[in-house]
N, C-alpha and C positions, 0 to 999 in steps of 0.2 A: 504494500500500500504506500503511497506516496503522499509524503507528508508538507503540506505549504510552509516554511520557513516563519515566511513575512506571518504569517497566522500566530503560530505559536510565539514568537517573538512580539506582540501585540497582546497578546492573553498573557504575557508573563509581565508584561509592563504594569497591566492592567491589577494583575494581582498585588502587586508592588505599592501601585495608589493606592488602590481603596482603605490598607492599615492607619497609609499617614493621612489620609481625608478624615478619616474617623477619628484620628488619634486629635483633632484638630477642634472636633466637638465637645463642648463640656458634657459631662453626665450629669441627666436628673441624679440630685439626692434623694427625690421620693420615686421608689417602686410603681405604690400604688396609691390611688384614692377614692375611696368611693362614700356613697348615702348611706345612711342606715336607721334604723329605729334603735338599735341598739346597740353593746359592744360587752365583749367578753372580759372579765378582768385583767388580762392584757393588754386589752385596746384592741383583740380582732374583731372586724364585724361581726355582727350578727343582725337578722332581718333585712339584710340588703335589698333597697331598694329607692328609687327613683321618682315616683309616685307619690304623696303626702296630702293627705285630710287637711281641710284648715284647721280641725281641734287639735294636730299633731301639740305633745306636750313639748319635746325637745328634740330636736335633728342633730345627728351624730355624722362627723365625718372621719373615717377608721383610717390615717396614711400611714402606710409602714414605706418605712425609712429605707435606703439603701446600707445603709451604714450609722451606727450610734455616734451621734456628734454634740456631747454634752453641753461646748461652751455657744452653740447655735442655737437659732431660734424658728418654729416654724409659729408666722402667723395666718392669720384668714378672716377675711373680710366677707360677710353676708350678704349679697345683694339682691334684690327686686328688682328684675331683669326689665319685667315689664308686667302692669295685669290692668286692665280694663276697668275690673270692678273698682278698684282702687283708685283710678286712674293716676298710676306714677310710673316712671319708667328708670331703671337705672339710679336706683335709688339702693343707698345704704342703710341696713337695717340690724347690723351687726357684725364686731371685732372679740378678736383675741389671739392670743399665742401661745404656745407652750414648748416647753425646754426640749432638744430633741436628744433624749438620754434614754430612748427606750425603743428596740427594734418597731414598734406601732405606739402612735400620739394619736392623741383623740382631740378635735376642733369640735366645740357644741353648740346650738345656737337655742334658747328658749324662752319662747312665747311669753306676751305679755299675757292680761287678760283679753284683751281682743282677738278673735278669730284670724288665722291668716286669709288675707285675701288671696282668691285664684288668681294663678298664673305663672309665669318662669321666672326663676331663678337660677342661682351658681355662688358657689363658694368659689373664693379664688385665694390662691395657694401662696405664701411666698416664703422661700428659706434664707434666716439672714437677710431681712429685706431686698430680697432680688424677686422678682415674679418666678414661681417654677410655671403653674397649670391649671385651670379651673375646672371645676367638675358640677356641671346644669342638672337640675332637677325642676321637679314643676309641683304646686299645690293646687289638687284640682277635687271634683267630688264633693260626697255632702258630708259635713261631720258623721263621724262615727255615731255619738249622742249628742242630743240637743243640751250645750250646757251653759245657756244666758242666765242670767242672775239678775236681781236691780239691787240695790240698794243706797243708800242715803239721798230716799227721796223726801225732797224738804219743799214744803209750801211758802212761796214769797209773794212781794212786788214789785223786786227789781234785781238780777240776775246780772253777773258779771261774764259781759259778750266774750271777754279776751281767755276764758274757761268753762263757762257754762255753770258756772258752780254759783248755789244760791247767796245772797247777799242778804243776812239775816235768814228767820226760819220764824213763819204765823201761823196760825190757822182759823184766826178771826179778822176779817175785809172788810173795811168800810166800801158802802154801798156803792160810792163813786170811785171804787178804783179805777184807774183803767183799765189795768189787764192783772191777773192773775196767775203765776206761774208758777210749775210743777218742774223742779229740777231733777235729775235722778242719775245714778252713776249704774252703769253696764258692764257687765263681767262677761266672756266665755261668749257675746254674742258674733254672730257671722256678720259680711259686710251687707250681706241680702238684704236682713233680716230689721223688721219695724217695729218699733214701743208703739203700739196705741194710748190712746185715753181716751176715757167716756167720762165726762162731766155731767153727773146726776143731783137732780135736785130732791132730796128726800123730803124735804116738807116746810111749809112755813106758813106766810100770810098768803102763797099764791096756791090756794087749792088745786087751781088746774093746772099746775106744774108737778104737783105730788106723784114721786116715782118713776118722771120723766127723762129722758136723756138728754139736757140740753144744750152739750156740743162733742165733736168728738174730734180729736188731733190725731196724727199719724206723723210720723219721722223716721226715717232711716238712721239707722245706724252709724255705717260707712266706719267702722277705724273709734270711732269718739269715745271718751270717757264718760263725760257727762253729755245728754243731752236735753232738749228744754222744751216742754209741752205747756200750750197756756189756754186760755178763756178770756176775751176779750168784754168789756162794756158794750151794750148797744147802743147804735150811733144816738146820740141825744139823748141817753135813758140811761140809768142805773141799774146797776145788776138787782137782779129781785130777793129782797132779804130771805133767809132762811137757813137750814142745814141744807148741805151736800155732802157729794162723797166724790173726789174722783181715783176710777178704778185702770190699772194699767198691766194692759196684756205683751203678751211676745207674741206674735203669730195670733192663735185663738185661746191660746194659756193666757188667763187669768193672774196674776201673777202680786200684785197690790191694791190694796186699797184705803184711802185714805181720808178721814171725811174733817170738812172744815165748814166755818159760817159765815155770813155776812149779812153784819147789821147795820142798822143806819148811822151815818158819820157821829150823831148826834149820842149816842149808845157808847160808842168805842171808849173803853177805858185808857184814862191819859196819865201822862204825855206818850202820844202814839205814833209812831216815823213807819207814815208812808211811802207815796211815791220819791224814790232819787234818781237825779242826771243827772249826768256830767256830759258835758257836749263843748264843742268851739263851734264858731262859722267859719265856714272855707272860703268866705270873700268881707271885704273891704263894706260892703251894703248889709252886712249880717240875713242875707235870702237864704243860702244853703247853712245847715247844721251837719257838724259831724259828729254822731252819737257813740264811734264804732270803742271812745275810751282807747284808743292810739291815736296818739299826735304827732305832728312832726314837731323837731325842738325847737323852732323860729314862730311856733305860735303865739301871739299878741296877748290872746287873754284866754283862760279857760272858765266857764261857766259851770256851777252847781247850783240845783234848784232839787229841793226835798221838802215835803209836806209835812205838819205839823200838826196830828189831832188833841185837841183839847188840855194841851199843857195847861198847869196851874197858874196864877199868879206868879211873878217872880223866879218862872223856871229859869234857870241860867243857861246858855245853849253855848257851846264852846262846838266851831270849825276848825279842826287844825290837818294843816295840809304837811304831810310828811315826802319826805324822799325817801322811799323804804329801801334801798339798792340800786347803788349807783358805780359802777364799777370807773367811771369818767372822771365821777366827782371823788372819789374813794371815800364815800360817805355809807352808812344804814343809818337808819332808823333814824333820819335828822331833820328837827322840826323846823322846816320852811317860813311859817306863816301862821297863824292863828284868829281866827275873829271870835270876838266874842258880843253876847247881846243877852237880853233879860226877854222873853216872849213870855204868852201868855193866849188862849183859845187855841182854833185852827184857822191855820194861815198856810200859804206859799211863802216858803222864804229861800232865797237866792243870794249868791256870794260869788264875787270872782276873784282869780288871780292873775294879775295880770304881772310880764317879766318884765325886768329888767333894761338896760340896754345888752347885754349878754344873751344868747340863748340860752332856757332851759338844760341843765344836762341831762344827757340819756339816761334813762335807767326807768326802773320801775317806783310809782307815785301810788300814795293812797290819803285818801278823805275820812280824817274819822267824825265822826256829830256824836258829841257828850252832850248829856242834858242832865244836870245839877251833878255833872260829876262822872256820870256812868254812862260807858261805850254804847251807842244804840245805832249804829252803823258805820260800816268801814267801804267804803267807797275806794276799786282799786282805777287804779288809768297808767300808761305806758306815754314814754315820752323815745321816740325814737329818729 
């Protein structure tokens, strides 16, 4: 047989590269990496897989090492690849590291209480802060068990927008409030998934109201901690004195309920702090208000206005505007400002503050209203 020269002389070149081409690659330090539910007390997987419930408790990522390298570090970063329901994309949702002193490291990532939203994800890998490798997983499906909670739901009349979280806690309404709200904290709920409320009136001066339903709210969830269900005044009209109750479900579970009154302004035992704002105008004409309690720190004056039911003679009312954290000013808890005045009935009463030639510093602000002494509302607002 007749063998080509120029051939074999080509294949042996050949074999010659390809050692030093490779020798020329760094090596992963990690083998492997994968999902799991769980891991063995070594760190090797167990339950492998890929796939993940939004009620998953803790996601495990099992990498075994190439080699134990004590004084290195493997970290990993969480991401929300992307999910619809959610709507975020590329979004970080969780870090850590751990020492790589063990043929298999385990990277975990664990739930708050909100449900994860569907959709993709990846851990991405890095040793000794250099990127090695990511490894995609997705959360998709229905929880395993339904396991939404509420709790610390509190009855108000004015709710801090910048957390949803109540600002004070009643359960007796003067008849002209405006609105009514039911704050409430959420555990274990999906992003689907809705609080209702039914506002029931169980009985009072309007017999034809007795046992009726008279309003009902819906809200999504979406991610929130707290979220906020209310009852409004009729336009030109007074809510109708008497007991309620309102009741708050998950889906068609039943889940709370809560009953409160409203009596006529005239009835309400004083001194009683109703309605509070805090708002600026966004122009020069004062037309637009901004109620959202974030300002920017070049604003001119901030406005507060809080309702007053039937103080005594001589109550003494103390405004004091505090800097609660201020990392700009390197300041807490440092009182601003203060008004003070002697009221008496029910009244509107309003105060402002107006800056300086300086802007406001960043940080977070709160409003508290003493009356003869004692805290009867903390008013929060953001200066950013």
């Amino acid at each position: 047989m007749k063998i080509n020269r120029i051939v074999v002389y080509m294949l042996a070149a050949v074999a010659l590269i390809l050692p030093l081409a490779s020798g020329c690659q760094a090596s992963s330090p990690i083998e492997q990496a994968v999902i799991c539910q769980a891991v063995s007390k070594n760190g090797e997987p167990m339950q492998v897989t890929d796939n993940l419930t939004p009620d998953i408790e803790t996601i495990y990522c099992s990498v075994k090492l190439v080699a134990i390298q004590p004084k290195s570090i493997v970290k990993a970063d969480w991401y929300l690849v992307k999910s619809s329901e959610a709507e975020l994309t590329d979004t970080i949702i969780g870090t850590g590291s751990v020492a790589a002193e063990t043929p298999y490291v385990v990277c975990s990532f664990t739930r708050s209480g909100a449900l994860l939203p569907r959709g993709d994800y990846q851990i991405k890998l890095y040793f000794d802060n250099k990127f090695v490798q990511s490894v995609p997983f997705q959360v998709q499906g229905k929880p395993v068990a339904s396991a939404a909670t509420l709790s610390d739901v509190t009855l108000c009349s004015s709710i801090d927008p910048l957390t949803n979280k109540p600002i004070g806690g009643i359960n007796i309404f003067p008849a002209d409030t405006s609105r009514i709200y039911c704050s409430v904290k959420v555990s274990g709920a999906d992003f689907s998934d809705q609080v209702k409320s039914r506002w029931i009136y169980v009985g009072g001066d309007y017999e034809g109201l007795k046992g009726k339903t008279v309003a009902e709210a819906i809200v999504k969830v979406e991610g929130s901690e707290y979220v906020i269900l209310s009852i409004g005044r009729p336009e030109g009209k007074d809510i109708p004195t008497g007991d309620y109750s309102v009741k708050l479900y998950v889906g068609d579970k039943e889940l709370v309920s809560l009953p409160f009154t409203v009596v006529s302004p005239a009835d309400i035992k004083g001194p009683y702090v109703g309605l509070t704002a805090i708002y600026t105008y966004k122009d020069e004409e004062k037309k637009e208000i901004n109620a959202s309690r974030i300002f920017p720190v070049d604003t001119s004056e901030i406005y507060l206005t809080v309702k007053i039911y039937n103080a005594p003679p001589e109550t003494q009312m103390s405004l004091q505007w505090i800097l609660a954290r201020s990392d700009e000013a390197g300041v807490d808890d440092y009182l601003a400002k203060e008004d003070k005045n002697t009221i008496d009935g029910t009244r509107m009463w309003g105060a402002t503050w107006t800056r300086g030639k300086d802007n406001f510093p960043k940080g977070d602000y709160v409003v508290k209203l003493l009356l003869d002494g004692q805290e009867k509302a903390a008013i929060p607002f953001r200066m950013q």
